[in-house]
N, C-alpha and C positions, 0 to 999 in steps of 0.2 A: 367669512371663513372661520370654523370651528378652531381655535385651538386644542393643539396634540394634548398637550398637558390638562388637558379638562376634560376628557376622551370619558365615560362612564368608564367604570370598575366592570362592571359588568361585564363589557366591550372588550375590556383589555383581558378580562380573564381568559375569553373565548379564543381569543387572539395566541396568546400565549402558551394556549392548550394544543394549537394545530401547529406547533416550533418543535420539531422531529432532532433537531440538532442541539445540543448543549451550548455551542460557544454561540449560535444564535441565542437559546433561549439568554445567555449571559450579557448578552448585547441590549436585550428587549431588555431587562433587569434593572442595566446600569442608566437608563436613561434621565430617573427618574426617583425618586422616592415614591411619588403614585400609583408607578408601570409596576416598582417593585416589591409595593404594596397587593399588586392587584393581579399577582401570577404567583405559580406554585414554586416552590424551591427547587434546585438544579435535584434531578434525578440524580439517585444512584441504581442503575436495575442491578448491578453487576455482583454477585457474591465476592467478599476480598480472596479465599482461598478456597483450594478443591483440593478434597482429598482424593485418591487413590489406593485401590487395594493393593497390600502387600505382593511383593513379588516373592517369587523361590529363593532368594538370598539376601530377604529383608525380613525382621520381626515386627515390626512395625509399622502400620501405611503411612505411606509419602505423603507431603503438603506442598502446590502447586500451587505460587498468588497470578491471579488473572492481570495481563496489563493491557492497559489500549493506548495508542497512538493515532494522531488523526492527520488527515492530511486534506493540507489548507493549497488552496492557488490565489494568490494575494496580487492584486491588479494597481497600476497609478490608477488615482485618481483623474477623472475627464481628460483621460487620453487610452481609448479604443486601440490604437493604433500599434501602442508598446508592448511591449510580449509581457507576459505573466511572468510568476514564480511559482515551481512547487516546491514545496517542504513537506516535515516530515513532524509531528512535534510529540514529545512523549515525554513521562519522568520516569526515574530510576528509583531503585528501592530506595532513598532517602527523601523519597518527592520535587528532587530539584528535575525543573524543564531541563529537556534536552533535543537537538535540532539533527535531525536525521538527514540523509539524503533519503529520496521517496522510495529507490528502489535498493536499500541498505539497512542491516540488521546495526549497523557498527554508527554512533552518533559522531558525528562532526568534531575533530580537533579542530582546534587552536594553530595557526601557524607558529607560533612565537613559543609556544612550548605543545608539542604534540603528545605528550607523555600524562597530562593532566589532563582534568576535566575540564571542559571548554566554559567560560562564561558569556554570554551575547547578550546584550541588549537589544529588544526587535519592539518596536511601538506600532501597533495595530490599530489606535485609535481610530486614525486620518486616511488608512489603507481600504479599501473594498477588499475583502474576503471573503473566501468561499470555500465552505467545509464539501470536501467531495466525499467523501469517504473514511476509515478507520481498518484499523487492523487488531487483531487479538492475538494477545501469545500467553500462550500455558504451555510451561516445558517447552518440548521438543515438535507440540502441535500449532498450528494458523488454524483457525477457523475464520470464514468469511461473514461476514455480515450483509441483513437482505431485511429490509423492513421489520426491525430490532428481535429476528431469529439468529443463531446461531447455525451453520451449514459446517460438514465437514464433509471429505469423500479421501476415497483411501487410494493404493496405486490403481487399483482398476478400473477406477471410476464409482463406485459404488456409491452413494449420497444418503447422508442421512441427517435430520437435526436434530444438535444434542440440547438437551433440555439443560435446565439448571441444576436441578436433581440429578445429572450426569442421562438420562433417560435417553433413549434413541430411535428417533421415529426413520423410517424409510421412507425416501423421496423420490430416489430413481436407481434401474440398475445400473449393470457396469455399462462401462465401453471401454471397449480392447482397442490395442495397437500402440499409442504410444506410448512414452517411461515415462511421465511424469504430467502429474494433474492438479489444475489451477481451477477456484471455484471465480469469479469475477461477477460482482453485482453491476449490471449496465444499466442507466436507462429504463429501472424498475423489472427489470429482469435479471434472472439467473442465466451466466453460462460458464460451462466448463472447456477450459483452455485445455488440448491433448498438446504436448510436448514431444517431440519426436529427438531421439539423439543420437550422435553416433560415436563411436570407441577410435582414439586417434593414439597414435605412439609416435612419439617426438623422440631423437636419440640425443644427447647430449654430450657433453664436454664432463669429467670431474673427477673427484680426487677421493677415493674409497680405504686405502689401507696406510699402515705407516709410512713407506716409503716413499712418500710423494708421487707416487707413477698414476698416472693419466690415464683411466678408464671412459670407456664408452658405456651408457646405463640410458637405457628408457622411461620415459615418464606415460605413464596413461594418462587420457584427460577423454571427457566428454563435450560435445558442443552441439550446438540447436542446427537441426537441418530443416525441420517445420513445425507446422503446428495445422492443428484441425480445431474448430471450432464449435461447440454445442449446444442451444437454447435449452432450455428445461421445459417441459409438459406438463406441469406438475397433473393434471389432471388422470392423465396417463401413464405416468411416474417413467418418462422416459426421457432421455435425450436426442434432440434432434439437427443433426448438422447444418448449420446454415453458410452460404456462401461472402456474407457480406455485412458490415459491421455498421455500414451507412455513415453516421461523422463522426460514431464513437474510433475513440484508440481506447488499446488496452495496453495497463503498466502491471508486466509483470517483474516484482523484485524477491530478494533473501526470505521475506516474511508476509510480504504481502501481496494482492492484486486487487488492481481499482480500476476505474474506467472515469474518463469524460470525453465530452464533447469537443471537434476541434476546433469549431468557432469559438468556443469557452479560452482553450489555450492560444490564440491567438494561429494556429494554424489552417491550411487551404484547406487540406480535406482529410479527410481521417481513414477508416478503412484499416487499419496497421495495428503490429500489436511492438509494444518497446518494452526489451527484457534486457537480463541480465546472464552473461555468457563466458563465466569466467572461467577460462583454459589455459593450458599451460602452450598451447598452440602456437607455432610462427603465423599462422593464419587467423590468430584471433582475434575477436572486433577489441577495438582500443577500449580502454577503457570498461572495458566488460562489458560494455551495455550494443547492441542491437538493432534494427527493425524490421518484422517480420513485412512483408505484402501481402494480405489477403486475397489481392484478385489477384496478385501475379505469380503467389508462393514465392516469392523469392526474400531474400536475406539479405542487407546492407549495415554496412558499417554507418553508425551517428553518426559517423563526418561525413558524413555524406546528406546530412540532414541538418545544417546547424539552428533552423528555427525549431528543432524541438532538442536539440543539445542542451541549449539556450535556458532553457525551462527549468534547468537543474543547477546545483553550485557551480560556481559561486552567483550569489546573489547580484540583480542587476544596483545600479547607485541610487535610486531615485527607494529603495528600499528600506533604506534609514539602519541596515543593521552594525550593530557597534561590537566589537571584543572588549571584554572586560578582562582585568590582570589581577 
């Protein structure tokens, strides 16, 4: 039997060159002085900043730095059986990590001081990990990521990918009907999540002028009634609804949307999409989060699901994550 560490240069260059994922290629790297001799250096594709043209009440164009976050499902070791974890992991303008919930813009406090920046220890060494996906944020835009393009689509559905050059090619037209639109890489495909919402008034209790006197006041809020589902054509540059998602789930959050498998997550079958629903509603799912059915259309509260609750903070014990003070 060959020893790894004697592997050709050659070998390992090859090897190397077909690692799509960063914190792989960073894994293949560290094995070795050889491995790490005998691959190229961690990519950077990503420009640091993007400008933009000046608006009607700017003299000057804006500067926009590109950030990415990636999200990991970290498994025990030779035990199948235990539910995963997802996270969320990204840095902030000073480059310190920082630990997200998957379907949250807002990183992870501290219990012990919620007001500061969180410090955690997480050792990955000894963990199986699995890069599913990433998110991008510029400004106030998400763009999706698909086999290292960039996709965007506007409310109506419209798709186009934006170049680095800021350039914009078209990919597909609209699609009409619902308020709000999710690009989601599945399974080496593109699809577009339609979001369907509706406008609720909640009347409440409060307290409006000097006098202490007790006013009734409404609150609007919007919340998820369905969702429709859409493969891309690219060859025909259209969208095409399809009925069934087979064992993908789809996570739609604040910033991002990603897909896996639910054999991956330790769940029976998949089919479902888990969002984020945050209303000012008596009737809103707890905790803001969701899940859609796509063969039944219908809509449940998490707790109603706790093997995929489960999936999200707090981390299970076998995960070694520590708080630092």
């Amino acid at each position: 039997m060959a020893d790894w560490s004697e592997l050709p240069k050659e070998l390992l260059y090859l090897i190397s060159e077909l690692i799509d994922s960063p914190f792989y290629l960073l894994r293949f790297r560290s094995v070795c002085s050889s491995w790490r001799s005998s691959s190229s250096p961690l990519p950077n594709h990503l420009p640091l900043k993007f400008p933009t043209f000046p608006s009607a009440t700017a003299d000057t164009a804006s500067i926009f730095s590109l950030s990415k976050r990636t999200l990991f499902l970290i498994r025990k070791p030779h035990e199948n059986q235990r539910r995963p974890w997802l996270i969320k992991i990204g840095q902030d303008t000073h480059g310190h990590t920082l630990l997200f919930h998957p379907l949250s813009r807002f990183p992870i406090k501290s219990n012990s001081n919620p007001n500061s920046r969180s410090r955690f220890l997480l050792n990955l060494i000894d963990l199986p990990v699995f890069d599913i996906g990433h998110e991008f944020i510029l400004a106030d835009t998400c763009p999706n990521s698909l086999n290292g393009s960039l996709f965007a689509v506007d409310s109506t559905g419209r798709t186009v990918i934006v170049g680095l050059d800021l350039s914009l090619t078209p990919v597909a037209d609209s699609v009409f009907g619902g308020d709000k639109k999710f690009l989601v890489a599945s399974d080496g495909e593109l699809l577009l999540v339609d979001k369907y919402l509706s406008s609720d008034y909640l009347c409440e209790l409060g307290v409006f002028d000097d006098d202490d006197e007790d006013e009734i006041y409404e609150l609007g809020c919007e919340r998820a009634v369905r969702f429709e589902v859409y493969r891309l054509e690219e060859m025909e540059m259209r969208w095409v609804e399809v009925g069934s998602l087979g064992d993908r789930v789809l996570f739609l959050g604040d910033d991002c949307a990603f897909s896996a498998s639910a054999s991956d997550l330790g769940l029976d079958r998949g089919d479902c999409i888990v969002f984020r629903d945050d209303t000012f509603n008596v009737n809103a799912l707890e905790s803001g989060l969701g899940v859609f059915h796509l063969d039944q259309g219908r809509i449940s509260p998490l707790s109603d699901y706790p093997s995929i609750s489960k999936l999200f903070w707090p981390p299970p014990d076998w995960v070694g994550l520590h708080g630092l003070h």
